[in-house]
PyMOL Python script that loads the backbone (N, CA, C, O; Angstrom):
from pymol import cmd

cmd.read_pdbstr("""\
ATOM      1  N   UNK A   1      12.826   6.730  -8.365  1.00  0.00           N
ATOM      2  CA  UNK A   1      11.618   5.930  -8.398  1.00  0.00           C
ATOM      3  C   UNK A   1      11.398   5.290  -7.034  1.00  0.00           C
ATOM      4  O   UNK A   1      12.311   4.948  -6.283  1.00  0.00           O
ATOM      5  N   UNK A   2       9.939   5.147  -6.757  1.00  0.00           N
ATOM      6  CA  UNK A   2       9.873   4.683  -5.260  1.00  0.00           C
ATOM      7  C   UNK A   2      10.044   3.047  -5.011  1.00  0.00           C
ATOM      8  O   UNK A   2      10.075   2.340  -6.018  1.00  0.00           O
ATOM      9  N   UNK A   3      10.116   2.647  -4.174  1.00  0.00           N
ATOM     10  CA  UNK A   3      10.395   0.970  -4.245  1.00  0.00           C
ATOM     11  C   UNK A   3       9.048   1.032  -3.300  1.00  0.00           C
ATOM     12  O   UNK A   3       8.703   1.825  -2.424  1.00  0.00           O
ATOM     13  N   UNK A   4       8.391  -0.228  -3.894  1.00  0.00           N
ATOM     14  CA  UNK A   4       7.285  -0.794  -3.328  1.00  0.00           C
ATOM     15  C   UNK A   4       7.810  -1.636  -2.044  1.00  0.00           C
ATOM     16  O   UNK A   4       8.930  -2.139  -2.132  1.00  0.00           O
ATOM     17  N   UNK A   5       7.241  -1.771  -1.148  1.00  0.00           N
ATOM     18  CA  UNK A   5       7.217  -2.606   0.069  1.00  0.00           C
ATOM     19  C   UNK A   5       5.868  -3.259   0.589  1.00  0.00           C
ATOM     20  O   UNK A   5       5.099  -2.591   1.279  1.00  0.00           O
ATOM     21  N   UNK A   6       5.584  -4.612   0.239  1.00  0.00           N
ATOM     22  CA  UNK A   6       4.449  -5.446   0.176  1.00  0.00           C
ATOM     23  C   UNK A   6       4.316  -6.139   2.038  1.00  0.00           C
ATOM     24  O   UNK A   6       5.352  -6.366   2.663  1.00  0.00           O
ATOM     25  N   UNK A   7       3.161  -6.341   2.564  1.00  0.00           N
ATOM     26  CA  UNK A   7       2.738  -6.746   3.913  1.00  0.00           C
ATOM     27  C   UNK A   7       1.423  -7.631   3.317  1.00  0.00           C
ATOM     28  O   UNK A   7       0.734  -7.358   2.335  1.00  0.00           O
ATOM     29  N   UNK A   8       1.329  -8.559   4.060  1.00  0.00           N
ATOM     30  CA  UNK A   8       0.337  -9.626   4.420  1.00  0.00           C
ATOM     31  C   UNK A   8      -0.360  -9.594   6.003  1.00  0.00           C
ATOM     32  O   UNK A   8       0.272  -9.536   7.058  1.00  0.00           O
ATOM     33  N   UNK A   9      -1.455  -9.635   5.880  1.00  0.00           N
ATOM     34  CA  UNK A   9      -1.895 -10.211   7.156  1.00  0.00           C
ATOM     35  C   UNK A   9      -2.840 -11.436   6.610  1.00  0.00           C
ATOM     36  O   UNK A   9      -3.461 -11.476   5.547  1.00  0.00           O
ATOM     37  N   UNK A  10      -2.779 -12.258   7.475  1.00  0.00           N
ATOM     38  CA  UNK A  10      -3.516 -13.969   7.586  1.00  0.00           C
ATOM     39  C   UNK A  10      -4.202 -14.148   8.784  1.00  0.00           C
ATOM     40  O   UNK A  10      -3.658 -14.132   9.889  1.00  0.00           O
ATOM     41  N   UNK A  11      -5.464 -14.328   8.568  1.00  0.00           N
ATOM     42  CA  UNK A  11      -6.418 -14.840   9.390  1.00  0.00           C
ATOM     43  C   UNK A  11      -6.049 -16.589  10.074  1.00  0.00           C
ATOM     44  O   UNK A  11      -6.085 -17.783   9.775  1.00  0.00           O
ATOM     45  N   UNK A  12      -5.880 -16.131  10.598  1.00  0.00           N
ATOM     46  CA  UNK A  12      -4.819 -17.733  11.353  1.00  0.00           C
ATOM     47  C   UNK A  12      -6.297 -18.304  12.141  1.00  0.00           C
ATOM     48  O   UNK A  12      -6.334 -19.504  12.412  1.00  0.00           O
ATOM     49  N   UNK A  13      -6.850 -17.904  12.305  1.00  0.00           N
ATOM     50  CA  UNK A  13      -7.967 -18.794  12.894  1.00  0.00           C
ATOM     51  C   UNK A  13      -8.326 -19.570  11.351  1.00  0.00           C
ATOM     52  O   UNK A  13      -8.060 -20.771  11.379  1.00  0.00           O
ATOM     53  N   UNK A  14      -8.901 -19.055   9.987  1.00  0.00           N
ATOM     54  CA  UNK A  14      -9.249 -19.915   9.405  1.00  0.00           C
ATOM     55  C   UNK A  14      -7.951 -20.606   8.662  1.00  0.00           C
ATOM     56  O   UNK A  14      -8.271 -21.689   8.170  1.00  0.00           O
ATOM     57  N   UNK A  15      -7.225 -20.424   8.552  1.00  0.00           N
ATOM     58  CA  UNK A  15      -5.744 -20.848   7.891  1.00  0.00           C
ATOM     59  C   UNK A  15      -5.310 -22.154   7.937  1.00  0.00           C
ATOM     60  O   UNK A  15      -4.917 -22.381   9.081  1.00  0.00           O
ATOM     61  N   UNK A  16      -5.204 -23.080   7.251  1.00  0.00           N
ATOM     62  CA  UNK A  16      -5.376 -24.446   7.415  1.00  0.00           C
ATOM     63  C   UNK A  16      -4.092 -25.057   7.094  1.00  0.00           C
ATOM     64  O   UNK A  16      -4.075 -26.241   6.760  1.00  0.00           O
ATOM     65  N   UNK A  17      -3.016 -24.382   7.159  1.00  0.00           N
ATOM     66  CA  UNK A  17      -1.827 -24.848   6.635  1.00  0.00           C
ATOM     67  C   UNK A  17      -1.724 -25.832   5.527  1.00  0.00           C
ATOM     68  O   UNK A  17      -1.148 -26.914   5.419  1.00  0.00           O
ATOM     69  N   UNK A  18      -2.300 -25.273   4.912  1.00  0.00           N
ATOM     70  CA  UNK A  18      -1.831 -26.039   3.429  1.00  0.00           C
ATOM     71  C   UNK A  18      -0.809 -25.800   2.545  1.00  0.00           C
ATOM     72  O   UNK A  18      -0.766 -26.464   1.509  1.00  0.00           O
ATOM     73  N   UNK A  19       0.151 -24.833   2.815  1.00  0.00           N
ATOM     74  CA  UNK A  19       1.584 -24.600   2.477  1.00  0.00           C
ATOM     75  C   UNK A  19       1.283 -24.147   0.972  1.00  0.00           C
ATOM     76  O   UNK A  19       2.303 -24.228   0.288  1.00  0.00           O
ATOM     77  N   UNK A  20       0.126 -23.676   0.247  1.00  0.00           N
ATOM     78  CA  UNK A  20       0.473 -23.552  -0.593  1.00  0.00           C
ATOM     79  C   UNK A  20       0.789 -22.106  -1.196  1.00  0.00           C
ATOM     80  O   UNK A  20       1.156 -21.870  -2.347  1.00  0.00           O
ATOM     81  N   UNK A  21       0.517 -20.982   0.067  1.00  0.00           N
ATOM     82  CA  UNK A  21       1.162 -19.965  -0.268  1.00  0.00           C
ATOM     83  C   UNK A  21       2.540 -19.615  -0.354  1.00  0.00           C
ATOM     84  O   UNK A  21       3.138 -18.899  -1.157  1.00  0.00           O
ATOM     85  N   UNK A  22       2.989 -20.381   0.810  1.00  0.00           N
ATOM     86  CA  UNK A  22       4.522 -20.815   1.157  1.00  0.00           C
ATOM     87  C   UNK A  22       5.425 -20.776  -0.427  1.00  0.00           C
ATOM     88  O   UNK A  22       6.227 -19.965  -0.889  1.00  0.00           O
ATOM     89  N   UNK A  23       4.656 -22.491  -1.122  1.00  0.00           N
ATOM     90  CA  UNK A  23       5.299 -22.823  -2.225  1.00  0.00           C
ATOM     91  C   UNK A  23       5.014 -21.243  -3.481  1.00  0.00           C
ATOM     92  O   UNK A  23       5.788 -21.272  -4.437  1.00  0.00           O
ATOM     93  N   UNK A  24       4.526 -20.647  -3.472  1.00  0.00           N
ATOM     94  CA  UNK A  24       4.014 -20.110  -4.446  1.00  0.00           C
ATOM     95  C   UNK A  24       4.033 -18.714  -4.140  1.00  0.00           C
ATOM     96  O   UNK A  24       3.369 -18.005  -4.895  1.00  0.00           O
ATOM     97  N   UNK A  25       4.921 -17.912  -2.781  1.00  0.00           N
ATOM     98  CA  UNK A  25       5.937 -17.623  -3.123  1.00  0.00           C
ATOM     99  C   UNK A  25       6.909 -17.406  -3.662  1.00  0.00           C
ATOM    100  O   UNK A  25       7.628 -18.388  -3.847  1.00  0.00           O
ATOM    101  N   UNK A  26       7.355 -16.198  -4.115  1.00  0.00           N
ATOM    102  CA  UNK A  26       8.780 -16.104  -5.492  1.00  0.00           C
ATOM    103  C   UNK A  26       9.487 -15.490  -4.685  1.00  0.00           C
ATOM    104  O   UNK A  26      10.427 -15.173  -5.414  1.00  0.00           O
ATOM    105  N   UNK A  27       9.732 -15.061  -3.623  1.00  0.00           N
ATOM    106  CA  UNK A  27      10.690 -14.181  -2.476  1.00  0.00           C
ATOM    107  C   UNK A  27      10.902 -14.737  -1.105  1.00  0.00           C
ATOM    108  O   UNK A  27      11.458 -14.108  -0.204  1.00  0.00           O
ATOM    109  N   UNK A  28      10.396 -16.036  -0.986  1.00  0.00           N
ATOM    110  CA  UNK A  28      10.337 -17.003   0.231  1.00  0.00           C
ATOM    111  C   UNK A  28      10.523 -16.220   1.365  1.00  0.00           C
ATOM    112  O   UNK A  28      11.459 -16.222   2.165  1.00  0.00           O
ATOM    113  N   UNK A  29       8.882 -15.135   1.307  1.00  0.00           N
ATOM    114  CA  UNK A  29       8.596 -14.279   2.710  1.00  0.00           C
ATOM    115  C   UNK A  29       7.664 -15.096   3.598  1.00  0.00           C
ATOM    116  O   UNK A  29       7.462 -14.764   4.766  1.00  0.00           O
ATOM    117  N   UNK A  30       7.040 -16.268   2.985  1.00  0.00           N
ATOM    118  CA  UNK A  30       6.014 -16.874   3.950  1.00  0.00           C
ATOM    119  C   UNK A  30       6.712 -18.150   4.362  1.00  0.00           C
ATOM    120  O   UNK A  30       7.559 -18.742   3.693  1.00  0.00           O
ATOM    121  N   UNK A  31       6.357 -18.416   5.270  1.00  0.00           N
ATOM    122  CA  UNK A  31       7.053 -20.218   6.484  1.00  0.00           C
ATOM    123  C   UNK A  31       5.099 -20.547   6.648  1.00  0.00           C
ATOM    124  O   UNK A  31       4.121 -20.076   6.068  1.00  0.00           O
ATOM    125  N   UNK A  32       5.319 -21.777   7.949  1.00  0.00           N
ATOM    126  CA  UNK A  32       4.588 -22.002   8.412  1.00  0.00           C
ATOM    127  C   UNK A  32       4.758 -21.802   9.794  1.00  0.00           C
ATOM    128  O   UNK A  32       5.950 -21.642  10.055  1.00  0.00           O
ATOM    129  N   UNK A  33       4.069 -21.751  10.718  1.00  0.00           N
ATOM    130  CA  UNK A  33       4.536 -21.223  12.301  1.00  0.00           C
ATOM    131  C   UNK A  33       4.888 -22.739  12.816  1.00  0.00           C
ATOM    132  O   UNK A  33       4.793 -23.784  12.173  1.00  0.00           O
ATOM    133  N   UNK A  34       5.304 -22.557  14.110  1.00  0.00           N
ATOM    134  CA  UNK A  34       5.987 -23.412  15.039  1.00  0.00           C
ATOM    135  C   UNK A  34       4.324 -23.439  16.088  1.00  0.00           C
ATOM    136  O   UNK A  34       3.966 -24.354  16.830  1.00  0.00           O
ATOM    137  N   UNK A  35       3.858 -22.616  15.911  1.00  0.00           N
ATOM    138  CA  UNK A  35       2.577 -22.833  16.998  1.00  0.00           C
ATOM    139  C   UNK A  35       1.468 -23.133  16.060  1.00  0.00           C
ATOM    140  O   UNK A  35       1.589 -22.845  14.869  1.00  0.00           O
ATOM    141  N   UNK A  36       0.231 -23.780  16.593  1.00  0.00           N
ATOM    142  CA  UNK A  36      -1.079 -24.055  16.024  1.00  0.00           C
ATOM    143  C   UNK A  36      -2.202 -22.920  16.636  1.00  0.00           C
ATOM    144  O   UNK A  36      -2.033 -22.180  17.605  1.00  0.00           O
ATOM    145  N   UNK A  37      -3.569 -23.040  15.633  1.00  0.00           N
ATOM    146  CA  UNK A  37      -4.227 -22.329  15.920  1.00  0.00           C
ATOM    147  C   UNK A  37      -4.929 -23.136  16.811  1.00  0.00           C
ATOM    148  O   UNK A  37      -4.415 -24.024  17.490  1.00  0.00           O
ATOM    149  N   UNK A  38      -6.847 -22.628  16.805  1.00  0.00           N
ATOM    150  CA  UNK A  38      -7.299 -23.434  17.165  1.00  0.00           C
ATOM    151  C   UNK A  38      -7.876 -24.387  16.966  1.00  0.00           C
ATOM    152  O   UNK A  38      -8.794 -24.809  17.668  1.00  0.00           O
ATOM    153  N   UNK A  39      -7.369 -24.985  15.804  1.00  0.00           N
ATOM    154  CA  UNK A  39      -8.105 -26.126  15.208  1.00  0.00           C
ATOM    155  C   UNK A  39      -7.147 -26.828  15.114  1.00  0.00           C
ATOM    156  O   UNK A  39      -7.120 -27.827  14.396  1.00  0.00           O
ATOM    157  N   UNK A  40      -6.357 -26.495  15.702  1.00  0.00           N
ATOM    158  CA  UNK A  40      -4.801 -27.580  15.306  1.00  0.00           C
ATOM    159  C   UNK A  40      -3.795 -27.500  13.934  1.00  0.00           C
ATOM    160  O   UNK A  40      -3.152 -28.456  13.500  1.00  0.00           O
ATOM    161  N   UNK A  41      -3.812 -26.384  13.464  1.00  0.00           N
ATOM    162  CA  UNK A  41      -3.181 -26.209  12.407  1.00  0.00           C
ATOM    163  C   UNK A  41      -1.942 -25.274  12.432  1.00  0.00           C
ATOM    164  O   UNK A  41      -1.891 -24.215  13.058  1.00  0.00           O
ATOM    165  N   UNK A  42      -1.010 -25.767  11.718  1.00  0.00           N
ATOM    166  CA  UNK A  42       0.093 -25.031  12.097  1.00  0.00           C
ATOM    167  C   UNK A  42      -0.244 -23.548  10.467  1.00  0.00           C
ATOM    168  O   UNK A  42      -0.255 -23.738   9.250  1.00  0.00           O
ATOM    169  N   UNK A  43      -0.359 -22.834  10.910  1.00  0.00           N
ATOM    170  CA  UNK A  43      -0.830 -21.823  10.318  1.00  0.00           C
ATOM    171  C   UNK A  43       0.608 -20.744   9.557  1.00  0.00           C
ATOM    172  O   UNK A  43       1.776 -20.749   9.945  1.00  0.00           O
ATOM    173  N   UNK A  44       0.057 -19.963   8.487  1.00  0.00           N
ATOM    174  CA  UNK A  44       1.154 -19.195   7.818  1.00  0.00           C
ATOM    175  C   UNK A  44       1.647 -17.843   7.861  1.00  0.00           C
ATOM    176  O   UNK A  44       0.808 -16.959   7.687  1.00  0.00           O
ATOM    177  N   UNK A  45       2.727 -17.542   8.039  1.00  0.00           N
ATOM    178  CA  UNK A  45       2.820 -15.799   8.544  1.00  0.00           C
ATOM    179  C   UNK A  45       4.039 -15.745   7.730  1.00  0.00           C
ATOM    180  O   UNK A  45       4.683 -16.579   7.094  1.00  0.00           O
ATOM    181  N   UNK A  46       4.140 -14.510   7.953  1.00  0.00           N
ATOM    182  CA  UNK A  46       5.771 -13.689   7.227  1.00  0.00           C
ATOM    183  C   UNK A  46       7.185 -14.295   8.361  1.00  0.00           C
ATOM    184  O   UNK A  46       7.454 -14.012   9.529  1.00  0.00           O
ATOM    185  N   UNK A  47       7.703 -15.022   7.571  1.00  0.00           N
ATOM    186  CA  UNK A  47       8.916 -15.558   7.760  1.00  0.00           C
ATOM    187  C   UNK A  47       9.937 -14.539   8.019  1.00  0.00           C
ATOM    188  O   UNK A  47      10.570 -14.312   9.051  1.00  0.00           O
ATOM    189  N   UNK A  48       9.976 -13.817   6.557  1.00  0.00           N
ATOM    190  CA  UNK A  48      10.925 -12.839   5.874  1.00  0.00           C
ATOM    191  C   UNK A  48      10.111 -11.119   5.511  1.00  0.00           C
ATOM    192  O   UNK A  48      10.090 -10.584   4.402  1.00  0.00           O
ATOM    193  N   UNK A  49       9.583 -10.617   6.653  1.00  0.00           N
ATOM    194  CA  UNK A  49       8.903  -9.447   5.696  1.00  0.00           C
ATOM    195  C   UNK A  49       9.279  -8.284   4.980  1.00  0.00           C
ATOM    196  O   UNK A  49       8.670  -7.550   4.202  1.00  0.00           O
ATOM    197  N   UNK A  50      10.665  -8.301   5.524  1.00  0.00           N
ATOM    198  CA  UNK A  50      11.624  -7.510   4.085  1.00  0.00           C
ATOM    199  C   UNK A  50      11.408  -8.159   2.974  1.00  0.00           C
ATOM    200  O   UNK A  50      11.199  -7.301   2.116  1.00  0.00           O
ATOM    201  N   UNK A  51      11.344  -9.201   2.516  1.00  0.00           N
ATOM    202  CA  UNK A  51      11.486  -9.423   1.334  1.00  0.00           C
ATOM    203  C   UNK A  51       9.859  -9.282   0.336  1.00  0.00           C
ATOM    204  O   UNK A  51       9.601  -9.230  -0.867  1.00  0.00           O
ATOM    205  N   UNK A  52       9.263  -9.267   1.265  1.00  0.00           N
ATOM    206  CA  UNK A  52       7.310  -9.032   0.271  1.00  0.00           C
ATOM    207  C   UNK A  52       7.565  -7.867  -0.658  1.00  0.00           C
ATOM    208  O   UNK A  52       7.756  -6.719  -0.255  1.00  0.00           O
ATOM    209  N   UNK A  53       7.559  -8.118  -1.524  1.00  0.00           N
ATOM    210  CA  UNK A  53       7.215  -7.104  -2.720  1.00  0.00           C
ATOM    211  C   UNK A  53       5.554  -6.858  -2.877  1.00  0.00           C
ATOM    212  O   UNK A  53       5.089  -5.899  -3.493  1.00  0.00           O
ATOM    213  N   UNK A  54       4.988  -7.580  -2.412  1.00  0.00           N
ATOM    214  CA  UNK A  54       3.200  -7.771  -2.659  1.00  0.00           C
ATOM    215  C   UNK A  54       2.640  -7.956  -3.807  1.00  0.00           C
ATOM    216  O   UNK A  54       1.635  -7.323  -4.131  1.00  0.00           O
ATOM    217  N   UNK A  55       3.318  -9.018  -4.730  1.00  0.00           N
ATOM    218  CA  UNK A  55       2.546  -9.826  -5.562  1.00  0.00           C
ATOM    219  C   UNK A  55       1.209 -10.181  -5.873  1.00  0.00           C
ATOM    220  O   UNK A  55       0.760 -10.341  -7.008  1.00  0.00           O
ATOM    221  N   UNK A  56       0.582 -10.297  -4.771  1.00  0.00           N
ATOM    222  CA  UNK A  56      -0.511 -11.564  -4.519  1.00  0.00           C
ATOM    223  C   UNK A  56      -0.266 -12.863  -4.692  1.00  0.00           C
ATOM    224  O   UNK A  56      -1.160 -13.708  -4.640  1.00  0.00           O
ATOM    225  N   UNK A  57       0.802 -13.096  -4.884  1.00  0.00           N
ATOM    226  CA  UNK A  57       0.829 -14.497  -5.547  1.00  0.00           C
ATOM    227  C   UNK A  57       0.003 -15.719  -4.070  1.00  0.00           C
ATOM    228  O   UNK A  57      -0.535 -16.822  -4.168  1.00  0.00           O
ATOM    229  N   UNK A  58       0.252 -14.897  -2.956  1.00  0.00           N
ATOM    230  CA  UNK A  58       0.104 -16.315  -1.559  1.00  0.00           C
ATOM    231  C   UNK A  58      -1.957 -15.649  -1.739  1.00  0.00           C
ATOM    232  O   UNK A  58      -2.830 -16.514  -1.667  1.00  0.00           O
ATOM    233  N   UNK A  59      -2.232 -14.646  -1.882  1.00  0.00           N
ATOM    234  CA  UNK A  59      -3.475 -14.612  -2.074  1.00  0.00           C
ATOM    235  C   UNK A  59      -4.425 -15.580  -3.119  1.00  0.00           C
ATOM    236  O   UNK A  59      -5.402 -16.313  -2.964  1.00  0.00           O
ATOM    237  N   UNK A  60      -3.658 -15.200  -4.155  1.00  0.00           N
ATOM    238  CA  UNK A  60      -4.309 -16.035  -4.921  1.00  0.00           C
ATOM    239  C   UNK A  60      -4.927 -17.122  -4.976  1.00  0.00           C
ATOM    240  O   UNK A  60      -6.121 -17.315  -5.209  1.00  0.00           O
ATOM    241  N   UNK A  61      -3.750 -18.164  -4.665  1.00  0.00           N
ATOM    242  CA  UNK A  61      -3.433 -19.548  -4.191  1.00  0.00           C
ATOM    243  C   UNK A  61      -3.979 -19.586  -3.319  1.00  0.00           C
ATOM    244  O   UNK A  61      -4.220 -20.788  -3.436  1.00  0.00           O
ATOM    245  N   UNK A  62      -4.573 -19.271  -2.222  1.00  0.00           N
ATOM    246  CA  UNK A  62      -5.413 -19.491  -0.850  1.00  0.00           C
ATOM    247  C   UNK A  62      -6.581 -20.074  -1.283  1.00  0.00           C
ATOM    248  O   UNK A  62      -7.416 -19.531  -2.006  1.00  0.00           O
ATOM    249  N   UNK A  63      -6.635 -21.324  -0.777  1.00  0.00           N
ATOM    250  CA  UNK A  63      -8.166 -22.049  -1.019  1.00  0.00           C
ATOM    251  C   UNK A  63      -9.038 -21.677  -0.562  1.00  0.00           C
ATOM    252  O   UNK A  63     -10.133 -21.707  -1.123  1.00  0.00           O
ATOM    253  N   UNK A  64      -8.773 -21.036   1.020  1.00  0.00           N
ATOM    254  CA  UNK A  64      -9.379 -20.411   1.872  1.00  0.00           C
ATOM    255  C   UNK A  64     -10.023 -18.654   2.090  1.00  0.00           C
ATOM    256  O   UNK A  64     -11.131 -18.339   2.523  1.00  0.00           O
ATOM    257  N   UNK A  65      -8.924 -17.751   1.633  1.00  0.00           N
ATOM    258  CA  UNK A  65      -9.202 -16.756   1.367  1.00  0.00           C
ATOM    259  C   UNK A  65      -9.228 -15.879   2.885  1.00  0.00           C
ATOM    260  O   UNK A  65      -9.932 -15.065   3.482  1.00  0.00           O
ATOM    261  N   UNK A  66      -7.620 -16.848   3.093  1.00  0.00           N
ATOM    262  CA  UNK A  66      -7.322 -16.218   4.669  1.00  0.00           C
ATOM    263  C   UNK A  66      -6.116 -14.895   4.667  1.00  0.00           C
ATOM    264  O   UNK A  66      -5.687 -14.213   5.598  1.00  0.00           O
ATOM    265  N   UNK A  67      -5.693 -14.885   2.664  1.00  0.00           N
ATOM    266  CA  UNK A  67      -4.581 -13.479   3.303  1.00  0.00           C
ATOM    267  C   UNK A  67      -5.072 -12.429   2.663  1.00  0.00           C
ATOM    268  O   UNK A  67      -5.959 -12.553   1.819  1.00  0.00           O
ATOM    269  N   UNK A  68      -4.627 -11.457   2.946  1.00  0.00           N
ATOM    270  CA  UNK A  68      -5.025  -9.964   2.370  1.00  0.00           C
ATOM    271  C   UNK A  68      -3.061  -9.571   1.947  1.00  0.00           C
ATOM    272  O   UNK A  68      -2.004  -9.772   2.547  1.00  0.00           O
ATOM    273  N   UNK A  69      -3.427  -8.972   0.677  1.00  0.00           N
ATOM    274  CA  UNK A  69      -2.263  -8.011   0.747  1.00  0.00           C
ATOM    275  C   UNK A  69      -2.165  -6.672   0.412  1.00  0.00           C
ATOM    276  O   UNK A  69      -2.896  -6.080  -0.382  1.00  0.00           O
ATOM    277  N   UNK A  70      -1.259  -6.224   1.026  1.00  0.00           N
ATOM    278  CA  UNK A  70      -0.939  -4.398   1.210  1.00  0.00           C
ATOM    279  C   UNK A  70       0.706  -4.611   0.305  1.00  0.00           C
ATOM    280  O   UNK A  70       1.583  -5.461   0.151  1.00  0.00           O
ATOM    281  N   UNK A  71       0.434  -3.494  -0.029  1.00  0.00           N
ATOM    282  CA  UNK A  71       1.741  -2.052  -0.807  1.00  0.00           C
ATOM    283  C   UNK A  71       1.328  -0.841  -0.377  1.00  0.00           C
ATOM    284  O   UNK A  71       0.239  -0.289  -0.215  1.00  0.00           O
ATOM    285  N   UNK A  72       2.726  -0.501  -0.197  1.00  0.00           N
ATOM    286  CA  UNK A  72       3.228   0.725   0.535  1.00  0.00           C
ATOM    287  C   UNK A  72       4.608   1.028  -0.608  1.00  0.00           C
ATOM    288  O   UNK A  72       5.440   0.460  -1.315  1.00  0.00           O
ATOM    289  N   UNK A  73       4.219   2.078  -0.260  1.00  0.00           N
ATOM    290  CA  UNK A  73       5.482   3.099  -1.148  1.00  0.00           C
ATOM    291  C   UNK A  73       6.927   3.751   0.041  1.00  0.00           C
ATOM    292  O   UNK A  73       6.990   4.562   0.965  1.00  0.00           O
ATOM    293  N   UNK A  74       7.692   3.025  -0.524  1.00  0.00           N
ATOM    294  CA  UNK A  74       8.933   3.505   0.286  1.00  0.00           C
ATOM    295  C   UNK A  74       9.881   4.595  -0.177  1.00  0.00           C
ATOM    296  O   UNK A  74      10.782   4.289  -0.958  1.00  0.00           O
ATOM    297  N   UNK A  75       9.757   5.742   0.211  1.00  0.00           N
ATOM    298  CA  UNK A  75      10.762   6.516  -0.377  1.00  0.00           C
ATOM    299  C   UNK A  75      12.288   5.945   0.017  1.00  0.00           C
ATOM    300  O   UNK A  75      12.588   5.365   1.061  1.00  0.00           O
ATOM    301  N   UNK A  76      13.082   6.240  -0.997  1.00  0.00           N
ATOM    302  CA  UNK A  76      14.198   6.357  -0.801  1.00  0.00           C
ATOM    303  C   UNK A  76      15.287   5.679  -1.783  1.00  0.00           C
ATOM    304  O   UNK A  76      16.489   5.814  -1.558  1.00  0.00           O
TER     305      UNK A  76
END
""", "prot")
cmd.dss("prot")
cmd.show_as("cartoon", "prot")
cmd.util.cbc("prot")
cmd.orient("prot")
């Protein structure tokens, strides 16, 4: 059987760090960055991206509607 392998990308310009994809997370693949955008926000990316299965769960939760998520099929 193939194992899924999940990716995020986040629009970090609108991304407002509100941590609540972070929390809502079940595989603690998302952090918050060490740098800001341009609005002054410390914005959210893949911490851990081995671990994304691609839930949606950090989509969902986005007030904003700054992540997208991908699955990919991994053989092996």
């Amino acid at each position: 059987m193939a194992k899924v392998q999940g990716a995020i990308t986040v629009n970090t310009h609108r991304c407002k760090g509100c941590n609540l994809c972070v929390v809502a997370c079940p595989t603690d693949t998302l952090g918050l960055a060490a740098d800001v955008n341009d609005r002054g926000y410390h914005f959210a990316y893949m911490k851990n991206p081995e671990n994304c299965i691609g839930c949606c769960s950090c989509a969902l939760v986005c007030p904003d509607a700054c992540i997208e998520v991908y699955r990919v099929k991994v053989e092996g």
